[in-house]
Steps between C-alpha positions, in 0.01 A plus 500: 500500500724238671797440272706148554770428279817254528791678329629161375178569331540458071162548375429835697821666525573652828484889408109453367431388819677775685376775238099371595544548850754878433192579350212407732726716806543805258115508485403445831357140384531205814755275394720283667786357333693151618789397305685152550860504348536157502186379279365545167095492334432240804519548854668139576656553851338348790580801705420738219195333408331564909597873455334505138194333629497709851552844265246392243249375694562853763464724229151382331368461872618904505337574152200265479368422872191685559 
């Protein structure tokens, strides 16, 4: 599971996000977990955005190529 969440983030709060992701490491599930401080639901950052894309795009080429 590849968690993203902005902690400026209202609609998800910040600890649900963290709590998936505690949870997927406890039980030996892949996950990945990439946390921007300074954004909320929406990615909005130039900068931010390339690294979403780059980490999104990586990790369904790692789960889904065949």
């Amino acid at each position: 599971m590849l968690v993203i969440h902005g902690e400026k983030d209202f609609r998800v709060p910040y600890g649900q996000g963290l709590a998936a992701f505690t949870y997927m490491q406890r039980n030996d599930i892949p996950s990945k977990l990439l946390v921007y401080p300074d954004e909320n639901h929406w990615i909005l950052t130039p900068e931010n955005l390339e690294q979403w894309y780059a980490n999104v795009l990586g990790w369904m080429d790692q789960w889904t190529k065949k």
